[in-house]
C-alpha positions as CSV (number, residue, x, y, z in Angstrom):
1,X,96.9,-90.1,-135.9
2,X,99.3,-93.1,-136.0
3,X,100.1,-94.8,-139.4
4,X,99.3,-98.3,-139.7
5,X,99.5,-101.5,-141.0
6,X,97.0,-101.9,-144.3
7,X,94.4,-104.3,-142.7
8,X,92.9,-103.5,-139.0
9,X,90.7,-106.8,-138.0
10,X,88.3,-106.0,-135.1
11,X,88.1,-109.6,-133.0
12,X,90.4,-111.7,-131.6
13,X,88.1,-115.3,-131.9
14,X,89.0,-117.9,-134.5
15,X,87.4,-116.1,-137.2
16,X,89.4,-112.4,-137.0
17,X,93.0,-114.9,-136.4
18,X,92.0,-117.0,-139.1
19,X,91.4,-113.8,-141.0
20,X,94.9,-112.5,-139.9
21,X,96.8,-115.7,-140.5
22,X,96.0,-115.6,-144.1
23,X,97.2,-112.5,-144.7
24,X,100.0,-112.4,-142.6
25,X,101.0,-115.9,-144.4
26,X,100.7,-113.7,-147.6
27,X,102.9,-111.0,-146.3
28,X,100.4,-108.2,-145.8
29,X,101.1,-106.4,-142.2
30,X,98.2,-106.9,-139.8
31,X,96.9,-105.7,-136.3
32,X,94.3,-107.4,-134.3
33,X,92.5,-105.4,-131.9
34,X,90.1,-107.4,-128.9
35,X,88.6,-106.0,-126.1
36,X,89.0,-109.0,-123.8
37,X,92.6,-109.5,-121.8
38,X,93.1,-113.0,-123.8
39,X,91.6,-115.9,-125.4
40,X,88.1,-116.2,-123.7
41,X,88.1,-119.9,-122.7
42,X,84.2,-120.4,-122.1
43,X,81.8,-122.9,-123.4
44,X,81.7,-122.0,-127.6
45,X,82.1,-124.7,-130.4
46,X,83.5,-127.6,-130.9
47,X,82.6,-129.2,-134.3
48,X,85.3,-128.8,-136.9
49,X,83.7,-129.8,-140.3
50,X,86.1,-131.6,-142.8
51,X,86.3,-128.9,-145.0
52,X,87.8,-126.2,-142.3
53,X,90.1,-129.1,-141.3
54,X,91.3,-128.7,-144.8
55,X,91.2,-125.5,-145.1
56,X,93.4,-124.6,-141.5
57,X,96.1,-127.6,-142.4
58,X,97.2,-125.1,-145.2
59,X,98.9,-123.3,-142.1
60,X,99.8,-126.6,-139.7
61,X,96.5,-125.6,-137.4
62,X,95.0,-128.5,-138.0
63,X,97.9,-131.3,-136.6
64,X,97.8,-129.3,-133.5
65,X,93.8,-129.6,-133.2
66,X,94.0,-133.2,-133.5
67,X,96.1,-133.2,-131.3
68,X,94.0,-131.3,-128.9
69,X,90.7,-132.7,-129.8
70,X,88.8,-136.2,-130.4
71,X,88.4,-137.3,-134.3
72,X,84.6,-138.8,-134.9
73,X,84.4,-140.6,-138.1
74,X,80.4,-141.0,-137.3
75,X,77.7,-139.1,-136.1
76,X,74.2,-139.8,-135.1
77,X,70.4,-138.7,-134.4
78,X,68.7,-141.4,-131.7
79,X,65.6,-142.2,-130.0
80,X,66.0,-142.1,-125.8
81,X,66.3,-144.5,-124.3
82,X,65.6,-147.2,-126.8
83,X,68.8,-146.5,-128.5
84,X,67.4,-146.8,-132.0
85,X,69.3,-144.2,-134.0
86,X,70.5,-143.1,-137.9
87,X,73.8,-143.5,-138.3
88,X,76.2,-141.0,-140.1
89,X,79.3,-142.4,-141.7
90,X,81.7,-139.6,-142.9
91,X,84.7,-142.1,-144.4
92,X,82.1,-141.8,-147.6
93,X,83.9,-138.3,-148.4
94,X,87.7,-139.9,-148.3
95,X,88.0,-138.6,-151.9
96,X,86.9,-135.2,-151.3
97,X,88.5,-134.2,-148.3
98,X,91.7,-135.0,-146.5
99,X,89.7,-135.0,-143.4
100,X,86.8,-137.6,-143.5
101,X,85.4,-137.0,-140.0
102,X,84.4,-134.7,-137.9
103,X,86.7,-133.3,-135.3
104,X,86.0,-132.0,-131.2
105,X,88.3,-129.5,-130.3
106,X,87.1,-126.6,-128.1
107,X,86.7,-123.6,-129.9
108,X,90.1,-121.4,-127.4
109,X,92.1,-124.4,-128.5
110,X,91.7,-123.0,-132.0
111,X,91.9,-119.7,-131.0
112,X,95.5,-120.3,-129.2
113,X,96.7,-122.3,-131.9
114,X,96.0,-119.2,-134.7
115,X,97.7,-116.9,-131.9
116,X,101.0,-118.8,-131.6
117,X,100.9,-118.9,-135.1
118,X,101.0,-115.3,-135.9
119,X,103.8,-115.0,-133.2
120,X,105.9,-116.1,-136.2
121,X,104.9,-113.4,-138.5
122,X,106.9,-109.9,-137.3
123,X,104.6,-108.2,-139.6
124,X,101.3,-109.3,-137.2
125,X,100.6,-107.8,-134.1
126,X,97.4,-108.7,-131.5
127,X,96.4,-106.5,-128.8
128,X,94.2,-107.4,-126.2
129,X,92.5,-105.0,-123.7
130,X,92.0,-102.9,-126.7
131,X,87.9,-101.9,-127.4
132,X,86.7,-100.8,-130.6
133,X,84.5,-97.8,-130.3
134,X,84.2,-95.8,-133.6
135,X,84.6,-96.6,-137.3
136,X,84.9,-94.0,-140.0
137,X,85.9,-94.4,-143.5
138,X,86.5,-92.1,-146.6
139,X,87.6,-93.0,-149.9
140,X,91.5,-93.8,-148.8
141,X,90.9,-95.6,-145.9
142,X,89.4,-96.3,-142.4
143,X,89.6,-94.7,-139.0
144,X,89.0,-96.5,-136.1
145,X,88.9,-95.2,-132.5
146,X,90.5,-97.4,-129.8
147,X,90.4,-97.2,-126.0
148,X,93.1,-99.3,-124.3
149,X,95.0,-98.5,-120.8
150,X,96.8,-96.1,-122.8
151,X,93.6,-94.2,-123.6
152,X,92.0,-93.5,-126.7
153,X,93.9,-93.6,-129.8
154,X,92.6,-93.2,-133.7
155,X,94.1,-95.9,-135.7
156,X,94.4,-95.4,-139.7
157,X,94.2,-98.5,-142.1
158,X,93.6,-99.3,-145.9
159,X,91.0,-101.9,-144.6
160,X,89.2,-102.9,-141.9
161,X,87.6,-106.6,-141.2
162,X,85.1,-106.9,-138.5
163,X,85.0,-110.1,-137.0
164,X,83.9,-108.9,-133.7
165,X,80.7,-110.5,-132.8
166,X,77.5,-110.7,-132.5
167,X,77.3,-107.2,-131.1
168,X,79.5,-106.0,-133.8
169,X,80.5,-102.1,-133.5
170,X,81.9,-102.4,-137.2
171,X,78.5,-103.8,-138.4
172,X,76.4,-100.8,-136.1
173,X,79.4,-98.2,-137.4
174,X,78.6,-99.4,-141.2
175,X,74.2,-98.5,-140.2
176,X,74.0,-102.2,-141.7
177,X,71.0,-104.2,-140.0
178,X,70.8,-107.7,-138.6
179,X,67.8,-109.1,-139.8
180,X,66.0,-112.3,-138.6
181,X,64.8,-113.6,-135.4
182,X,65.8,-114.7,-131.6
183,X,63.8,-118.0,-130.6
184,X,62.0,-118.1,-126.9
185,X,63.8,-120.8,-125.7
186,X,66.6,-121.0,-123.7
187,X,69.1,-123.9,-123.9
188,X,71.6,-124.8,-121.4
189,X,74.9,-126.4,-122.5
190,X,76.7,-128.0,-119.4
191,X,79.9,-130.7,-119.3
192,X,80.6,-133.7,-117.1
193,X,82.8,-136.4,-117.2
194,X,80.8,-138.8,-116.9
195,X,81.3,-142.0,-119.5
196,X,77.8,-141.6,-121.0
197,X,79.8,-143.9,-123.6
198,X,79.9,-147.2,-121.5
199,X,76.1,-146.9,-120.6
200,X,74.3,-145.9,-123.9
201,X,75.4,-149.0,-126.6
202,X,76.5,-147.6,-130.0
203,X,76.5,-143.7,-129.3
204,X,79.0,-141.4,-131.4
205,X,80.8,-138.6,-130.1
206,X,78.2,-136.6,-132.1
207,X,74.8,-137.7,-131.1
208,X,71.7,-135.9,-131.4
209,X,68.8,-137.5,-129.3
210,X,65.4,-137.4,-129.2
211,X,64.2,-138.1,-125.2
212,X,60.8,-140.4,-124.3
213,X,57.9,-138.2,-124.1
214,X,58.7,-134.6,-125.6
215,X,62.2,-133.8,-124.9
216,X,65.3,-133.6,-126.6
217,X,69.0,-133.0,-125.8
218,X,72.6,-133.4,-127.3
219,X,75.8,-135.3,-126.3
220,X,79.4,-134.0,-127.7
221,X,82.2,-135.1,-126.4
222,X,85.2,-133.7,-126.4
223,X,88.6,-134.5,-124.5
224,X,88.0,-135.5,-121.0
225,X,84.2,-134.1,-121.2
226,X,80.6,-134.5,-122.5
227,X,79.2,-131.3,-123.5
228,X,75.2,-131.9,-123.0
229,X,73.2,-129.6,-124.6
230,X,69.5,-129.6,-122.0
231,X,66.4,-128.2,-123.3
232,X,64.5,-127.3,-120.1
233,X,60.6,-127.1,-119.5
234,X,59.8,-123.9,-121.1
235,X,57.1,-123.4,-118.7
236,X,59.7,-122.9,-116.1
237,X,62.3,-119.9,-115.2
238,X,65.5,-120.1,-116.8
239,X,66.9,-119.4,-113.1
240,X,65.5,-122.6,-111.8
241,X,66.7,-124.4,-115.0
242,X,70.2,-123.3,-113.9
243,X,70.1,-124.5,-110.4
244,X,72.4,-127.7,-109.7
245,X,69.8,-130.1,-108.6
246,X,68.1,-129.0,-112.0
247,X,71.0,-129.4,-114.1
248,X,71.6,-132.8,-111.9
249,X,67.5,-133.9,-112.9
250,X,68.1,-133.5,-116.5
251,X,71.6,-135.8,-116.3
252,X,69.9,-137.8,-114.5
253,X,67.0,-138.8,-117.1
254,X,69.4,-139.7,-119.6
255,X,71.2,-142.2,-117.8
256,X,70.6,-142.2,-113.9
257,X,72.6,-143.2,-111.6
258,X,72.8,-143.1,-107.4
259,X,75.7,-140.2,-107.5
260,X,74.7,-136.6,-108.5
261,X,76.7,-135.9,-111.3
262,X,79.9,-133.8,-111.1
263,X,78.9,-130.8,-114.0
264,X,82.6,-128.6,-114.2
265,X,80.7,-125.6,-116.4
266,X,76.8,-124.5,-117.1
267,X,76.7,-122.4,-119.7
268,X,73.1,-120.5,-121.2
269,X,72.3,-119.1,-124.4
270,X,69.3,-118.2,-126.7
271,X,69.7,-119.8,-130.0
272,X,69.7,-116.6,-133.0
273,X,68.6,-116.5,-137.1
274,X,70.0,-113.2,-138.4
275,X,71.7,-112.0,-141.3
276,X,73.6,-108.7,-142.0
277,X,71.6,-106.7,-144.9
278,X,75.0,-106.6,-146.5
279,X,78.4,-108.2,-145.6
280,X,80.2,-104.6,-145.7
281,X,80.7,-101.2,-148.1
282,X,84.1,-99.6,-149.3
283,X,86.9,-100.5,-147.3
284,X,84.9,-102.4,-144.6
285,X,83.8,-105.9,-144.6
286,X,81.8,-108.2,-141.9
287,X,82.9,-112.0,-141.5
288,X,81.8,-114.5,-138.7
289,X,79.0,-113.9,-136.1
290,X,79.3,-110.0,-137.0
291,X,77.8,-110.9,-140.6
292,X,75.2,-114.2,-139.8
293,X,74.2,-115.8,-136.5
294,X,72.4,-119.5,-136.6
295,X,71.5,-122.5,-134.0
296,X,74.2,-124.1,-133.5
297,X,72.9,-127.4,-134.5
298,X,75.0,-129.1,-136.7
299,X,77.8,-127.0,-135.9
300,X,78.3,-124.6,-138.5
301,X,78.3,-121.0,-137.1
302,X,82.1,-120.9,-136.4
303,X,82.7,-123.4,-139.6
304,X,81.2,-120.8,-141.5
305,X,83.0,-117.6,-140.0
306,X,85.9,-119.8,-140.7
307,X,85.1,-119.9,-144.5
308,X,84.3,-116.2,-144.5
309,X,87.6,-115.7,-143.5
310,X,89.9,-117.3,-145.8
311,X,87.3,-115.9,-148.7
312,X,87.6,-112.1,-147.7
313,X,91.4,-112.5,-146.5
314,X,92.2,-113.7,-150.0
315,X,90.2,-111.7,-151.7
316,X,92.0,-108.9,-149.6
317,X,95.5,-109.9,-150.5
318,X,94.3,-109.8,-154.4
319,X,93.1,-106.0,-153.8
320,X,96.5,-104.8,-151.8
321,X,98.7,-106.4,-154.9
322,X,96.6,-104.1,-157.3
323,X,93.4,-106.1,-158.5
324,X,90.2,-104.4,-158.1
325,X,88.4,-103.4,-155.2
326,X,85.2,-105.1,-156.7
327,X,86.7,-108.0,-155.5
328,X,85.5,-107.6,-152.1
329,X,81.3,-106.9,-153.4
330,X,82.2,-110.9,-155.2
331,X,82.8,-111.8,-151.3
332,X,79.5,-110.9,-150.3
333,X,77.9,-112.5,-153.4
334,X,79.6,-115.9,-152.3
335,X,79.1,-116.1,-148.7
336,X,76.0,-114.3,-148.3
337,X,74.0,-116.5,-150.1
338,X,76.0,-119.7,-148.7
339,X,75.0,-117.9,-145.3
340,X,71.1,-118.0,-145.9
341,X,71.2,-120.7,-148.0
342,X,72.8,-123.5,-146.4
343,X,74.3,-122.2,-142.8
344,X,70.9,-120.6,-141.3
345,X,68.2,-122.8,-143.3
346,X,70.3,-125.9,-143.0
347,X,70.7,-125.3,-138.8
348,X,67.1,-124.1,-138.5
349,X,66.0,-127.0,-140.1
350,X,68.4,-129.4,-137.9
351,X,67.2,-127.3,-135.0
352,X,63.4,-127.3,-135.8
353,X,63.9,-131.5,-136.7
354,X,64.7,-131.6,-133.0
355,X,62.2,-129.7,-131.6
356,X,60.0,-132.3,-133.1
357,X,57.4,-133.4,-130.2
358,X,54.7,-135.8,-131.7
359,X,55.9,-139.0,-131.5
360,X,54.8,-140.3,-134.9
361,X,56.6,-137.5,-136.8
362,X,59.8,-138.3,-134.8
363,X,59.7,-141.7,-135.8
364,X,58.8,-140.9,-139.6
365,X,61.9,-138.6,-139.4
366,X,63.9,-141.3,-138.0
367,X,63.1,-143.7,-140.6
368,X,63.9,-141.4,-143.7
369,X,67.4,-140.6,-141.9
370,X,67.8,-144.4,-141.3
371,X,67.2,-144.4,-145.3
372,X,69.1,-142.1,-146.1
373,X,72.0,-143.3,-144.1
374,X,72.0,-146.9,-145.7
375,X,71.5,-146.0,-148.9
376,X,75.3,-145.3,-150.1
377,X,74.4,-141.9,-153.0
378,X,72.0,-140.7,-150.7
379,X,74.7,-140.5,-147.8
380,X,77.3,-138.9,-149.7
381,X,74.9,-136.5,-151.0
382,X,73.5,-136.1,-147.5
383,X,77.2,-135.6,-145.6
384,X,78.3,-133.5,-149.3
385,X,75.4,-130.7,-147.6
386,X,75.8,-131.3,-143.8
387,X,79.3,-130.8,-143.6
388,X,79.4,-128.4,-145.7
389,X,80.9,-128.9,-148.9
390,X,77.9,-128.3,-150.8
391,X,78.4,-124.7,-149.5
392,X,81.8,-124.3,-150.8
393,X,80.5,-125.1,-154.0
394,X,77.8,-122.6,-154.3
395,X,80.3,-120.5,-153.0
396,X,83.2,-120.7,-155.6
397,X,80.4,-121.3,-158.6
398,X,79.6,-117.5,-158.4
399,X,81.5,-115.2,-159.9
């Protein structure tokens, strides 16, 4: 058995880096294990909320995002075709944030920016084409079973963080359930360069649309790209959904035109509610899509792995230079709660808002959001919970 460095991290997406950057930055010795080759470049997130724009310029991430990505200072939710829409203006939080917008940046741009990062800590190491297969722990520390090219090796650590997924094998290791539910539906997210921009007056880079009759998609854009989020007939087969004269139909009805329309990636995915029963136990600890799963409207799953990081990798650092271990059971008591409390119920909500059909209730919600969007407290208080600062809040409030 191979002595190692004090914290293993299981997951190589923004949320285990993220996690390592902070305690590499703190001068605790780190290794990364991840079971892909590299950085998975396929269709993720792409929000950045202001407060993770914050939170990532403590380690000069967020320049190099910017740099990478569009900055939105508005967002919006609009009635199809008509244009009529509720406008989101996020400048209102200039005195709370250095980061008063939104930002799109793909989610491997991240991902790539945290790993060129760590290169300049000696004391962090990331291996790829390494798979997690075992955890075991006793009261000294944690052993977990690797297979790489090299075989299968046991690895020994003070701590291990698993940040690996949705189909965590830390979280399965730990027996620790993942409660809530997987909705029917089936949306497919697909990008194209066409300048939806130059044909639909007034739309943000963030625009959340309700579509004549009883549909619904979303436009994102980010660098080069709209990302549109389709909502097909449910009545149909997700394999004729995903065919390109499909994809092309559904373009098509938002704004048509006499060219099919060049798509570059189709992506599905069923949209997830669940929870881990408990964020970890001795010297293991869940963070990111490995501890809560949500729909990813309003963009706050990877936001919120994000904040799980920084809150357990801190915590973490505490612990190593001699505080107590209890430290870790006050990370689950802030971000759990934050987790069902404003992540999963604030994205089911936005998700289930959506979903709306009858045409007088979408109008009714339009016209409260159109309230609350002109009415200066009631914005601030409305962007304060939607992008997540109201979260934070609750967060550091418990002790």
């Amino acid at each position: 058995m191979n002595a190692y460095p004090p914290v293993l991290i299981a997951g190589a997406g923004p949320v285990g880096l993220a996690a390592a950057l902070a305690l590499a930055d703190a001068g605790v010795a780190v290794h990364v294990l991840e079971a892909a080759s590299g950085i998975t470049e396929d269709l993720r997130a792409s929000t950045f909320h202001p407060p993770t724009l914050d939170m990532l310029d403590a380690y000069g991430i967020t320049p190099v995002l910017i740099a990478q990505g569009l900055v939105c200072p508005h967002w919006q939710v609009r009635m199809h075709p008509s244009g009529e829409h509720a406008r989101f203006d996020l400048s209102v939080l200039s005195d709370l944030t250095a980061h008063p917008y939104r930002l799109q940046c793909e989610q491997y741009k991240l991902s790539r920016a945290l790993l060129a990062r760590l290169a300049d800590y000696p004391h962090a190491r990331v291996e790829f084409d390494a798979k997690l297969q075992a955890v075991t722990q006793d009261a000294d520390g944690v052993n977990a079973e690797v297979r790489s090219a090299d075989g299968t090796r046991t690895l020994r650590s003070a701590w291990l963080i698993g940040a690996d997924g949705a189909h965590s094998v830390v979280r399965k290791a730990l027996g620790i359930t993942f409660d809530g539910e997987s909705f029917p539906e089936t949306t497919i997210l697909a990008t194209t360069d066409f300048p939806f921009e130059q044909h639909l007056a007034g739309l943000s880079n963030v625009t959340y649309c309700w579509q004549l009759g009883a549909g619904n998609f979303s436009l994102l854009k980010v660098p080069g790209r709209w990302r549109v989020s389709i909502y097909p007939d449910e009545s149909g087969t997700v394999e004729d959904a995903l065919k390109p004269e499909a994809i092309d139909a559904a373009l098509q009805a938002i704004v048509q035109q006499p060219e099919p329309y060049r798509v570059f990636e189709v992506r599905p995915y069923r949209v997830h509610q669940r929870i881990a029963s408990s964020y970890g136990a001795g010297r293991v600890w869940l963070a990111g899509d490995a501890a809560h799963l949500n729909s990813p409207a309003g963009g706050m799953g990877m936001n919120g792995g994000i904040h799980d990081a920084f809150n357990l990798a801190g915590k973490l650092v505490r612990v190593l230079r001699g505080e107590s271990p209890g430290l870790l059971q006050l990370y689950e008591r802030q971000r759990r709660p934050v987790a069902l409390d404003q992540i999963l119920k604030q994205a089911g909500a936005n998700r289930a808002r959506m979903r709306e059909r009858d045409p007088a209730a979408r109008l009714a919600a339009l016209r409260k959001l159109q309230a609350t969007a002109e009415q200066p407290e009631a914005l601030r208080e409305h962007l304060i919970r939607t992008s997540m600062i109201e979260g934070l809040r609750q967060s550091e409030a418990l002790v």
